[in-house]
The first five atom37 places (N, CA, C, CB, O) and aatype in JSON, in Angstrom:
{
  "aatype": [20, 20, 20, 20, 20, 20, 20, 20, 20, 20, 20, 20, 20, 20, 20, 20, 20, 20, 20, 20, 20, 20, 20, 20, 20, 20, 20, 20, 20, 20, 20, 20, 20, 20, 20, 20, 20, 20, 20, 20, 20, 20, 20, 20, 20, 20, 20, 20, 20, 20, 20, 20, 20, 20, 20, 20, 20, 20, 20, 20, 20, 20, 20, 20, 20, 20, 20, 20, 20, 20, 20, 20, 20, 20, 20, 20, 20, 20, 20],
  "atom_mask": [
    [1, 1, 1, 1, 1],
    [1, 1, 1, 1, 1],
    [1, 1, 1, 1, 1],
    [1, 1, 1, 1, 1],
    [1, 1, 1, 1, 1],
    [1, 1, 1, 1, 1],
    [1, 1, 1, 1, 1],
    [1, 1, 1, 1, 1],
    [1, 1, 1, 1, 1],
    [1, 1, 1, 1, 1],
    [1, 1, 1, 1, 1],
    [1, 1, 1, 1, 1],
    [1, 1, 1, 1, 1],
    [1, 1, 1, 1, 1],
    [1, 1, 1, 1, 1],
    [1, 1, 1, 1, 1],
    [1, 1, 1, 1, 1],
    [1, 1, 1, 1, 1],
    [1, 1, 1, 1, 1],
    [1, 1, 1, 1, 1],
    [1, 1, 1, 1, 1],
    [1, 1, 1, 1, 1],
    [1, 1, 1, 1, 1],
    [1, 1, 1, 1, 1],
    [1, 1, 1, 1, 1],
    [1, 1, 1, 1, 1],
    [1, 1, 1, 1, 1],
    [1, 1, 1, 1, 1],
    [1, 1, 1, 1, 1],
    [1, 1, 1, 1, 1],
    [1, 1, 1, 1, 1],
    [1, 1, 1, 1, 1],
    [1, 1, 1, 1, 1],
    [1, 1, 1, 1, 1],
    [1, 1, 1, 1, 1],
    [1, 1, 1, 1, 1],
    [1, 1, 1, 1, 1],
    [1, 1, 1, 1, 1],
    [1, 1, 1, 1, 1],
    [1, 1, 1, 1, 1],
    [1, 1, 1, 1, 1],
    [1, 1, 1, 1, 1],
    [1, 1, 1, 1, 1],
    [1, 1, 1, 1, 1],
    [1, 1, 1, 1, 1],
    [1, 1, 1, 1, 1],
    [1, 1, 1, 1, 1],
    [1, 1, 1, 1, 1],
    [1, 1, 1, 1, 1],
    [1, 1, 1, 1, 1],
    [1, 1, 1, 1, 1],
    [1, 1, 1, 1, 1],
    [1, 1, 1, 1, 1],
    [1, 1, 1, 1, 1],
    [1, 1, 1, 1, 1],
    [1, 1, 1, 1, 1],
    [1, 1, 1, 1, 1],
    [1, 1, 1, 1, 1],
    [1, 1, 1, 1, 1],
    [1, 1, 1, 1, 1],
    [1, 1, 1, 1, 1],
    [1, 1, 1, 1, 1],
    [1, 1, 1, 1, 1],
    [1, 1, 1, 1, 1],
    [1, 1, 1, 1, 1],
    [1, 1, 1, 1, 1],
    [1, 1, 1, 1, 1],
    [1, 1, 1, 1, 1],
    [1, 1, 1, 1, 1],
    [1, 1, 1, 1, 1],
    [1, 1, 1, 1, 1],
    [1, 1, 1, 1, 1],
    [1, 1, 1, 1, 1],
    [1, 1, 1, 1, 1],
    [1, 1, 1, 1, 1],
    [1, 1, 1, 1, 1],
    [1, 1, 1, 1, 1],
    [1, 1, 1, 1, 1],
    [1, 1, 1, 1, 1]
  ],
  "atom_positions": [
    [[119.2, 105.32, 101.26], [117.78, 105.17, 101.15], [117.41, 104.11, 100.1], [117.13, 106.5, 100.81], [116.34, 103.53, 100.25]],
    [[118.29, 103.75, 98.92], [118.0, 103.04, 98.06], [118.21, 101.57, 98.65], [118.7, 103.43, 96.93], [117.65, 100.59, 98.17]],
    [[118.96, 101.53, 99.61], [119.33, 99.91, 99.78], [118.23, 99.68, 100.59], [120.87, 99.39, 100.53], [117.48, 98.71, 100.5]],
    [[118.11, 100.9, 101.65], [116.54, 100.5, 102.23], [115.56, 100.03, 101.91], [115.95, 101.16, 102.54], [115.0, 99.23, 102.66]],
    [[115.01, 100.39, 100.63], [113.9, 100.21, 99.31], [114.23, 98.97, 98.67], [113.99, 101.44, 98.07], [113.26, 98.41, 98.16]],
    [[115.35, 98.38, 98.57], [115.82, 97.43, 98.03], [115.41, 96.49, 98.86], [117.07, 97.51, 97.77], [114.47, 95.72, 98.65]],
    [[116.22, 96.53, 100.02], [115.66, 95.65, 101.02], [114.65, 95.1, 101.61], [115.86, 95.85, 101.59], [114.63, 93.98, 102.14]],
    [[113.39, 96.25, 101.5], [112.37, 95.92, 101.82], [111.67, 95.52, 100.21], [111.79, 97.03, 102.77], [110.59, 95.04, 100.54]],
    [[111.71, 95.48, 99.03], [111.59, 95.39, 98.24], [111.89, 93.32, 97.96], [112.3, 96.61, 97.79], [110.94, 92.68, 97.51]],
    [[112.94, 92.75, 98.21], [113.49, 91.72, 98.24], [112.77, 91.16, 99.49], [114.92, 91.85, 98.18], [112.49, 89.97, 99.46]],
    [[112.44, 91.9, 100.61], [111.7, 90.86, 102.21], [110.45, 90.48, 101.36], [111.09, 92.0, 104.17], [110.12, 89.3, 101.38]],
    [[109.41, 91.7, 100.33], [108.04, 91.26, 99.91], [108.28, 90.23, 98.84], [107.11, 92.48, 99.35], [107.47, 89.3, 98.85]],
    [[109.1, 90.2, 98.05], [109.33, 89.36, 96.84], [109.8, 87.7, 97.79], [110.83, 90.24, 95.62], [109.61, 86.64, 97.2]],
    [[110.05, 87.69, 98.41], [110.42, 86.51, 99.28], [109.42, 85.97, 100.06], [111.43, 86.82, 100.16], [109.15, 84.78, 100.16]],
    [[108.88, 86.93, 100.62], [108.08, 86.19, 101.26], [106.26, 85.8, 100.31], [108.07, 87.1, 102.73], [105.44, 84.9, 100.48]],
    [[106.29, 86.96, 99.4], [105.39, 86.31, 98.41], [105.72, 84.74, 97.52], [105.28, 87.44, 97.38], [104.88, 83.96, 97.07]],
    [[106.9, 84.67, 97.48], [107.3, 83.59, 96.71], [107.18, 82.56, 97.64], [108.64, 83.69, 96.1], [107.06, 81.51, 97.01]],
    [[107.13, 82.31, 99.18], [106.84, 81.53, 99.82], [105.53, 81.14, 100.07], [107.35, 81.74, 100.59], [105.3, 79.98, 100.41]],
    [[104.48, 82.13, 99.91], [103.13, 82.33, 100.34], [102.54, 80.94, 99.47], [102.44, 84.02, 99.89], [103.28, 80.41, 98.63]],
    [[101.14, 80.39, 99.75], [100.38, 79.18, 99.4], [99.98, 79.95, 97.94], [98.98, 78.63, 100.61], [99.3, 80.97, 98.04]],
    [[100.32, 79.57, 96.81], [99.63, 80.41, 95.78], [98.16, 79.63, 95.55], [100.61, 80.53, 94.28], [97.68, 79.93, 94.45]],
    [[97.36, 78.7, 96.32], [95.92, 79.17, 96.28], [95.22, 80.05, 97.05], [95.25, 78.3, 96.37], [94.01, 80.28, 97.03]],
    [[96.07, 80.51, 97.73], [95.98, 81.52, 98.77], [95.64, 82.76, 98.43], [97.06, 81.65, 99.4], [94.79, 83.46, 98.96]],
    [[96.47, 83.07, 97.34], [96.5, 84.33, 96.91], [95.43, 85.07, 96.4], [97.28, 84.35, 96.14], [94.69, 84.17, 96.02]],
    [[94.76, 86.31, 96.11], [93.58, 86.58, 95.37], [94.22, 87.13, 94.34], [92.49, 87.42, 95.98], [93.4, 87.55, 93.52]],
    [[95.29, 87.32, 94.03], [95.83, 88.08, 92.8], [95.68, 86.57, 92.19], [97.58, 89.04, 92.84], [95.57, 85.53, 92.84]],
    [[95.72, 86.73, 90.48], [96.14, 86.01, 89.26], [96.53, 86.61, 88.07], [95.23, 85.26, 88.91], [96.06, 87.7, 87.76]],
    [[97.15, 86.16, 87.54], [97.41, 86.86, 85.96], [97.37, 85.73, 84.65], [99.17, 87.63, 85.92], [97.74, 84.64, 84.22]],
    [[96.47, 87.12, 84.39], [95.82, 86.42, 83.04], [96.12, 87.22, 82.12], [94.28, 86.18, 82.96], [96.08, 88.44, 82.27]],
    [[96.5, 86.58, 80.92], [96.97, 87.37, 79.63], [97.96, 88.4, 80.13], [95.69, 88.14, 78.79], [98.01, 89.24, 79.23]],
    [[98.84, 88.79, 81.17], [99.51, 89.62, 81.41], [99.08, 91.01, 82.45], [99.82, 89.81, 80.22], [99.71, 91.92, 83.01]],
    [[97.7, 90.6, 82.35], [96.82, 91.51, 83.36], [96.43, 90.52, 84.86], [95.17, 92.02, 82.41], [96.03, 89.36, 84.91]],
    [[96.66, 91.31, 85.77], [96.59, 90.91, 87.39], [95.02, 90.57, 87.38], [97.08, 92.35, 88.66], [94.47, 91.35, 86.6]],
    [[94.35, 89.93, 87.81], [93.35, 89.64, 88.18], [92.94, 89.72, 89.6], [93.27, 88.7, 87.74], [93.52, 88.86, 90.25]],
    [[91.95, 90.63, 90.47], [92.0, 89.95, 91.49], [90.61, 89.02, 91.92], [92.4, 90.92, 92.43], [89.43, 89.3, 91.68]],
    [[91.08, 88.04, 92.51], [89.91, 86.57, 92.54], [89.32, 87.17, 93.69], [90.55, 84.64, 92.86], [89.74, 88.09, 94.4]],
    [[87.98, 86.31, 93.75], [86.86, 86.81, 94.82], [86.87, 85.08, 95.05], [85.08, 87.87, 94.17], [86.94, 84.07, 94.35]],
    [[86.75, 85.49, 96.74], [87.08, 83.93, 97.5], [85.14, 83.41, 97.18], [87.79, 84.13, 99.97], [84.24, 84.17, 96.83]],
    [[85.08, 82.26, 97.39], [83.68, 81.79, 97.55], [83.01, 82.68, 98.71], [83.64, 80.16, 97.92], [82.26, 83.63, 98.52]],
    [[83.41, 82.21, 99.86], [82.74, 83.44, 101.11], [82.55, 84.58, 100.9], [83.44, 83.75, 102.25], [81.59, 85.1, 101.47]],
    [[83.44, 85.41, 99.97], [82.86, 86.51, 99.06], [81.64, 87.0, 98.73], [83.15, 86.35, 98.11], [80.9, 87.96, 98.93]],
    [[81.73, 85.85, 98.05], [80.61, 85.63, 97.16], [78.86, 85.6, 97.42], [80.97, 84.44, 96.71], [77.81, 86.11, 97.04]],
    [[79.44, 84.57, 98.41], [78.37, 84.27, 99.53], [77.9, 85.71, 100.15], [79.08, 83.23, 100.81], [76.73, 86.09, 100.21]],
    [[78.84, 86.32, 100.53], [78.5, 87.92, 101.65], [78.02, 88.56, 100.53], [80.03, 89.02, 102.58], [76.93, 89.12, 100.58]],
    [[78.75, 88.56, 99.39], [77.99, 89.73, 98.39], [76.78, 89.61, 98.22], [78.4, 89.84, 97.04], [76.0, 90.54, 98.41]],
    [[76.22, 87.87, 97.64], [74.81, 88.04, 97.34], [73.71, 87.74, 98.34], [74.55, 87.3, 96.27], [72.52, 87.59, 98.07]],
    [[74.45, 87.64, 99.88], [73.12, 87.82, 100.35], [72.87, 89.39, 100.59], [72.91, 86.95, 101.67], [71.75, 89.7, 101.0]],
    [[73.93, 90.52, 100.36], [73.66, 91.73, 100.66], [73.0, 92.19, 99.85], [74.53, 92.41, 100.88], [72.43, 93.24, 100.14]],
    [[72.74, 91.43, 98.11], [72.54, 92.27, 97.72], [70.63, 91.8, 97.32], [73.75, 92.61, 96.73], [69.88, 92.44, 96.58]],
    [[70.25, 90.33, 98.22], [69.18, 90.02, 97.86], [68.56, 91.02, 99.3], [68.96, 88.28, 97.61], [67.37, 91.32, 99.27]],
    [[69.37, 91.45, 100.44], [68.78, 91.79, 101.41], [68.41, 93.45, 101.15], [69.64, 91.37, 102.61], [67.7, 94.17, 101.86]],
    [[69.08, 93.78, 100.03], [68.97, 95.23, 99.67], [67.62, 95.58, 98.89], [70.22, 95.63, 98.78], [67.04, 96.65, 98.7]],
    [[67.25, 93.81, 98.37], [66.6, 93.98, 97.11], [64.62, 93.63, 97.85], [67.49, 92.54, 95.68], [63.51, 93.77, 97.35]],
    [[65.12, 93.17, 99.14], [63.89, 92.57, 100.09], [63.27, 93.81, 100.71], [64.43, 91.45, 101.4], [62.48, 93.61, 101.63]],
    [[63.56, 95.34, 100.26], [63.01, 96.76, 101.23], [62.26, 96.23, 102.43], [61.83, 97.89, 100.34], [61.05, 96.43, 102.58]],
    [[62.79, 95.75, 103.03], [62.43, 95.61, 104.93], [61.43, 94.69, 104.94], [61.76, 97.14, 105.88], [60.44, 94.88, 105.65]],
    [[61.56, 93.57, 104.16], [60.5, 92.17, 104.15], [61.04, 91.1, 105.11], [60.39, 91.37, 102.51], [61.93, 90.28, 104.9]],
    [[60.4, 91.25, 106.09], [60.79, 89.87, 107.17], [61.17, 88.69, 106.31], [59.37, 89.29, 108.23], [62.31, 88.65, 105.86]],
    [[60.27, 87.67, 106.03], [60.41, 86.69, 105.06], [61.58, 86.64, 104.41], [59.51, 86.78, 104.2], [62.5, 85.83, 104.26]],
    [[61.12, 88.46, 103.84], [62.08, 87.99, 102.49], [63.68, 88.03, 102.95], [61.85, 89.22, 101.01], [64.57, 87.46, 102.32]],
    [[63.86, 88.73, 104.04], [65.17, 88.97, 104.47], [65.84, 87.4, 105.19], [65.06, 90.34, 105.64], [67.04, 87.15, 105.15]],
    [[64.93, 86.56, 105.75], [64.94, 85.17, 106.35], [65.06, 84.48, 105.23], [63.74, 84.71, 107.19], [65.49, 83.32, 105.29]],
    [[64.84, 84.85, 104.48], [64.88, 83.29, 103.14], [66.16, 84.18, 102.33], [62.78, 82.92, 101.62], [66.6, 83.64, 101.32]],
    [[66.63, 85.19, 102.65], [68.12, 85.29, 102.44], [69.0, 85.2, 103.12], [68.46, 86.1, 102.08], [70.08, 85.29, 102.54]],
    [[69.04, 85.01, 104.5], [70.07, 84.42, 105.57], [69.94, 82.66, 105.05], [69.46, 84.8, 107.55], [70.87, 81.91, 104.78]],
    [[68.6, 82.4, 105.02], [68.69, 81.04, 105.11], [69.57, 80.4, 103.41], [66.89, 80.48, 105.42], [69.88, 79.22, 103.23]],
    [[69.72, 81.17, 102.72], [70.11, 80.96, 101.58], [71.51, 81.32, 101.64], [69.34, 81.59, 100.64], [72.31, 80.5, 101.19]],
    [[71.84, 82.19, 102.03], [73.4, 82.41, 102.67], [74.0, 81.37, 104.37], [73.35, 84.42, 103.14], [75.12, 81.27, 104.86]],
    [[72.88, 80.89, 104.73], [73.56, 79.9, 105.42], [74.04, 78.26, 104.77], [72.67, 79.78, 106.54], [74.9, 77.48, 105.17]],
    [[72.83, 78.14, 103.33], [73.21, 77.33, 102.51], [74.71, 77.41, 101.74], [72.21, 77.38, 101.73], [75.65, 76.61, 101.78]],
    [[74.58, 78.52, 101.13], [75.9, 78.59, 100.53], [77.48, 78.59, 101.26], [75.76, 79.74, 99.86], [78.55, 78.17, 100.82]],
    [[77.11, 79.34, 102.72], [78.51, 79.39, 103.4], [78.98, 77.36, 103.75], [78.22, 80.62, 105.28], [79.89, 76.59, 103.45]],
    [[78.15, 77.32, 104.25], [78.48, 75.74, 104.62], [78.85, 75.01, 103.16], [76.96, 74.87, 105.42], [79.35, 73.9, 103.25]],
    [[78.69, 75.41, 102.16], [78.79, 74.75, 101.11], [80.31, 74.74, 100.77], [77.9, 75.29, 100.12], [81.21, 73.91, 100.9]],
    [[80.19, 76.23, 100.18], [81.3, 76.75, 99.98], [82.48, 77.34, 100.6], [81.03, 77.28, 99.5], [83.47, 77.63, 99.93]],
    [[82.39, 77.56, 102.02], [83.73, 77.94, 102.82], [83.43, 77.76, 104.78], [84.13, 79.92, 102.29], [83.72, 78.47, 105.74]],
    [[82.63, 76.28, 104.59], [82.62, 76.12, 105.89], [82.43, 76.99, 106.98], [83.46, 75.71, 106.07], [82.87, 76.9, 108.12]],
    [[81.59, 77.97, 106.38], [81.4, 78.93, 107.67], [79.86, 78.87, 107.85], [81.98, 80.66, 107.45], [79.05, 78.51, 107.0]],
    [[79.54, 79.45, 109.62], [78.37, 79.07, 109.69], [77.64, 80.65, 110.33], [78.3, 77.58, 110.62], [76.43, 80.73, 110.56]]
  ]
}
């Protein structure tokens, strides 16, 4: 069972070491893991949280898509 664990233990360490490291959302800083929030993230978070903040305002919910369609194209080419 241990070589099993080993084994699969050595496939993740390998194939992480191959992976694109801007890819990754982990970082370490000062010895502590960080995990990164992609731009598109970012983008989804704050239009959810201006659409939370609009209590059922047409407008206001449209001038937060339209503000999250600004930022996606900006920041991660999505539309």
């Amino acid at each position: 069972m241990r070589y099993v664990a080993g084994l699969g233990m050595l496939l993740v360490m390998t194939s992480t070491s191959f992976a694109d490291g801007n890819a990754s959302r982990f970082r370490i800083e000062n010895g502590k893991i960080v995990i990164a929030q992609s731009a598109c993230q970012i983008c989804d978070n704050d239009r959810t949280s201006c659409v939370l903040g609009c209590n059922g305002g047409g407008t206001c919910i449209q001038a937060c898509d339209n503000r999250y369609i600004d930022c996606a194209r900006e920041n991660c080419r999505r539309r």
